[in-house]
N, C-alpha and C positions, 0 to 999 in steps of 0.2 A: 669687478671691473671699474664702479666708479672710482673706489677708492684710489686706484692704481694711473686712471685716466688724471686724476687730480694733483696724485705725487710727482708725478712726469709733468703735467704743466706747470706746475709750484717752480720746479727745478728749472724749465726753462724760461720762465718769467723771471725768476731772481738773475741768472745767465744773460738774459735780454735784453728785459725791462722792453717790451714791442711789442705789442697789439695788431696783429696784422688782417686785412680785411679778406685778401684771398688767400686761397690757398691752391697749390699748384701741384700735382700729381705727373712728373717726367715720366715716361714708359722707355721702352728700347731705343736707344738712338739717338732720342731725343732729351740729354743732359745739359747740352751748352747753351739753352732757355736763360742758365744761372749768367752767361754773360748780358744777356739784357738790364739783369738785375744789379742795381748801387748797393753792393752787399755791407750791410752793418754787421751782422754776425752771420757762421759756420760752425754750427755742432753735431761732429761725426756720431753716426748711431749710435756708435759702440759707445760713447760717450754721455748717452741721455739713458736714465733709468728707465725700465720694464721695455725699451724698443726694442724691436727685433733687427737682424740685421744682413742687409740685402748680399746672397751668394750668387748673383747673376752676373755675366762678362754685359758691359753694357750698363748700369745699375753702379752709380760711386760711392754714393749710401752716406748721406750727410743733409741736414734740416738747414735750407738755408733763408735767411733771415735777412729783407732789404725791402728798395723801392724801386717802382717804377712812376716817372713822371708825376711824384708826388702820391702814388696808390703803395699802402704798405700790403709786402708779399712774402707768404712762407711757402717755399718750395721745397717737396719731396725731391733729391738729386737720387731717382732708384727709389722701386720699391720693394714690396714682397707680395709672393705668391703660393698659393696653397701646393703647388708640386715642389717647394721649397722646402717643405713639410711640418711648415707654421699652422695653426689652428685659423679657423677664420677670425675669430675675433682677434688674434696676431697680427693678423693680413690686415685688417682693415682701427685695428687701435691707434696708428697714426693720425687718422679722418677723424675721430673721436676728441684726439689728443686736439687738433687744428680746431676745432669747434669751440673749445672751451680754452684757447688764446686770444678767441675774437673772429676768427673768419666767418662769412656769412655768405664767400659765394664759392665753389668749388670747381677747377679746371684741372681734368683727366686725361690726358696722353695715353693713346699707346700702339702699338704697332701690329696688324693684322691679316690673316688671308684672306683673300679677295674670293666670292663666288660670284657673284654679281658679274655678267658677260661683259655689262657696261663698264665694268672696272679695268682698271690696269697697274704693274706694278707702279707705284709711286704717288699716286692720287689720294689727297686728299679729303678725307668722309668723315662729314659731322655726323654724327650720332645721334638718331632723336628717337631711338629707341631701343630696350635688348632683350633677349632671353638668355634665361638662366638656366643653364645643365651642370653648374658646378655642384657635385654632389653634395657639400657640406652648405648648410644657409647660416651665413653670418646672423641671421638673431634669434637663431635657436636660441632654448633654453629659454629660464625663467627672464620675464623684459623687466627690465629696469624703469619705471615712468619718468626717472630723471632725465633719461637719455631721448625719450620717446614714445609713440603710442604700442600696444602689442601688434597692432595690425596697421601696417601702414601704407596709403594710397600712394601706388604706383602707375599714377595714370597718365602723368608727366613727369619720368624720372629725368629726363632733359631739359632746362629752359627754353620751353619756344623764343622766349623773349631773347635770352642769350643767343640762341643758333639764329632768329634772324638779324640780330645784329651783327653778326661776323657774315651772314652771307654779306648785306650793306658793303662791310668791309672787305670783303674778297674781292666784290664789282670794282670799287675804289681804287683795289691794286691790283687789276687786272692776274689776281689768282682764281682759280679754277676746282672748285671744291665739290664734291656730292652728298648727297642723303644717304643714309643708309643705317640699318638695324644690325647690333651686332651680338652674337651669340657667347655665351662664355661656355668655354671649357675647361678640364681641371690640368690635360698638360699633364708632365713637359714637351710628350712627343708631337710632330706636328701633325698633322687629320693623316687619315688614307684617304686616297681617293675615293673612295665610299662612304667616309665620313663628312668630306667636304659637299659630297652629293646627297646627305642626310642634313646639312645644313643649311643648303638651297631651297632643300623640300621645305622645311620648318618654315621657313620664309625670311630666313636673313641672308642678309649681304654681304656678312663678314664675321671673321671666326677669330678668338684669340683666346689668352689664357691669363685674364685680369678684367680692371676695369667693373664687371659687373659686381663682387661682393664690395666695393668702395662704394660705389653709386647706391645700393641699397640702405651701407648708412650712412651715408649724406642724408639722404631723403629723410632716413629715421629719423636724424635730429632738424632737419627742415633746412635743412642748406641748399642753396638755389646751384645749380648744379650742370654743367657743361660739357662732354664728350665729344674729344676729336682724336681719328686713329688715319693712320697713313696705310697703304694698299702696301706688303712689302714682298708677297708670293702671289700668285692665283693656283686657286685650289682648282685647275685640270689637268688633261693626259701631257701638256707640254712643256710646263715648270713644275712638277711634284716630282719628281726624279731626280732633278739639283739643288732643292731649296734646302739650306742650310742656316743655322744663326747666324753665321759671320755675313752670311748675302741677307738675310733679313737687317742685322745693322745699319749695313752700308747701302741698302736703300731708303730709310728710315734717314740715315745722316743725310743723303739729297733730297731728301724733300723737309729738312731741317729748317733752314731758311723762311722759305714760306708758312710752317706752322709756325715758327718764332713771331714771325711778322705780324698774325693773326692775332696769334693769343693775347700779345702787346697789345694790341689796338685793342681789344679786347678791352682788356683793363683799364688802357686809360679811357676809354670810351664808355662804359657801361660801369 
């Protein structure tokens, strides 16, 4: 894996020449982040050695390379996912790759079902915590000390510091955000209603099929670390019956705007 993580940055540093300090993880819906950004470069997956390459409608599958208001940014356009039928260290070797460009602080996207009563489709929810049911753990196997320790503390895999500065910034823009813990599953299908009601028990908020194996090695290599997922179903008897991808996009695309707004300030602010 080092070896591999090295040859793919080599090539995109020769390609670049840019050092970027975040790094930005798009999820469902949420693609057109890239117009905030003053793009220097665009290197499609298929294009960068050992990456893998995004098969999801939603997911444009391209590393793109810019600023915001003076902050240098590499953003994931699409990612990947283990019902994709990538390995995990597949799924999450882009987060490895961005580590050893230079990034030191991490922003995850992505799109989720709502259990939480208090929720609603479209609502925006910071992340300040998750569990993990994805069957496969990205750092199986023998640990590399290059990369990280073998055992590592997940006792803040969110930045408080981050989440309360974008609440700061939600009050300022009169946007409307919530707390919330979010579960991962391996997907692609969406919960049964029995499953969404095994997800309530657990004691999360919200249910999707990403995010957690990225957050895990974030942490491993100590990258400070941010999660925000948009409401885009509720898992009860009255929307599980029509929830589909295409209705999951298209309320992901309206609540677009506002996580744009966030994550910007964000950056330039933090």
């Amino acid at each position: 894996m080092w070896e591999l993580v090295q040859e793919t940055v080599s090539f995109i540093k020769a390609k670049t020449n840019f050092t970027p300090e975040y790094g930005v993880i798009l999820g469902s819906g949420l693609g057109n982040f890239t117009a905030d950004i003053q793009i220097e470069y665009s290197l499609p997956y298929a294009e960068i050695p050992n990456f893998p390459v995004s098969t999801v409608q939603g997911h444009e599958g391209a590393l793109v390379f810019g600023t915001i208001g003076g902050k240098k940014i590499v953003a994931m356009q699409g990612r990947f996912h283990y019902y994709e039928g990538y390995s995990m260290q597949e799924v999450t070797f882009p987060v490895r790759v961005m580590k050893y460009l230079g990034v030191q602080k991490l922003i995850v996207s992505n799109a989720s079902g709502g259990v939480n009563p208090n929720y609603k489709v479209g609502d925006i929810v910071l992340i300040n915590d998750h569990i993990n049911l994805v069957p496969e753990h990205p750092l199986r196997g023998k640990n590399d000390e290059r990369f990280g320790p073998r055992f590592v503390n997940m006792s803040e895999p969110y930045s408080k510091k981050m989440i309360a500065r974008v609440k700061e910034i939600a009050i300022r823009n009169s946007i409307e955000v919530k707390d919330g813990i979010y579960l991962g599953l391996q997907g692609p299908t969406f919960e049964t209603l029995a499953e969404y009601k095994m997800v309530k028990i657990l004691g999360a908020d919200c249910v999707g099929m990403s995010t957690v194996p990225e957050v895990i090695v974030a942490r491993h290599m100590d990258l400070e670390t941010f999660g925000i997922s948009v409401i885009t179903d509720m898992g009860d008897e009255n929307s599980i019956e029509t929830i589909s991808h295409d209705e999951v996009l298209e309320a992901a695309r309206n609540a677009e705007p506002k996580v744009r707004k966030l994550i910007k300030e964000l950056i330039l602010a933090y």
